[in-house]
N, C-alpha and C positions, 0 to 999 in steps of 0.2 A: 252801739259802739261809735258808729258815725258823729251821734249826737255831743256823745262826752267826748270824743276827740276835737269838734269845733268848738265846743265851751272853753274846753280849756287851751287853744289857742288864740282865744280869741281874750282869754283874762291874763295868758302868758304872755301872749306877744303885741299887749297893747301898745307897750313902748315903744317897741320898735316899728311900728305901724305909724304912729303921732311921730316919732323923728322921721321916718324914710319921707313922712307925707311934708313934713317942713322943711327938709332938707334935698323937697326935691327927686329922692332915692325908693328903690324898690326896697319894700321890709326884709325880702329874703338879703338881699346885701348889708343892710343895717346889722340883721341877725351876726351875720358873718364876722362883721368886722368885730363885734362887742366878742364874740367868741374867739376869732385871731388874738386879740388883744387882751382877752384875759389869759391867756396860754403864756404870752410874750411876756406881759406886768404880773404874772400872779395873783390875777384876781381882782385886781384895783378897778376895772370898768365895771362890776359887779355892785359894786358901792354905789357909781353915779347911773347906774339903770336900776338899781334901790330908791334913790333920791328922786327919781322922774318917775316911778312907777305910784309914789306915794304923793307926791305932785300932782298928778293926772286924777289921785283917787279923791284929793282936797277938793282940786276943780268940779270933778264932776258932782262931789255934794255942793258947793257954792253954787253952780248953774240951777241945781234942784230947788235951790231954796229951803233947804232942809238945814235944820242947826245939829250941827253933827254932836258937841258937847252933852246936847240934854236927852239924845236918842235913843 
């Protein structure tokens, strides 16, 4: 249980981990705010931690060296 509880924070909350880490900030406050602020806009911070979660998944195939199209 332990195991699939770290998996999947660790593929859920990469985001927030790469901002907290470049902005300086703890992930657990990163979390906070993306959820304060989707409560406040309706959702609209949900979009732009869509756009950086898929962002993050490009890079990490470009660092591989893997060609993601012929995969």
């Amino acid at each position: 249980m332990n195991r699939m509880f770290s998996s999947i924070r660790r593929l859920g909350f990469g985001v927030c981990a790469y901002l907290g880490q470049k902005m300086g900030l703890s992930p657990d406050r990163v979390r906070l705010y993306f959820i304060y602020s989707s409560f406040v806009t309706l959702g609209s911070p949900l979009i732009i931690y869509l756009v950086v979660a898929f962002w993050l998944n490009v890079k990490k195939y470009i660092k591989a060296g893997r060609n993601m199209l012929w995969n």
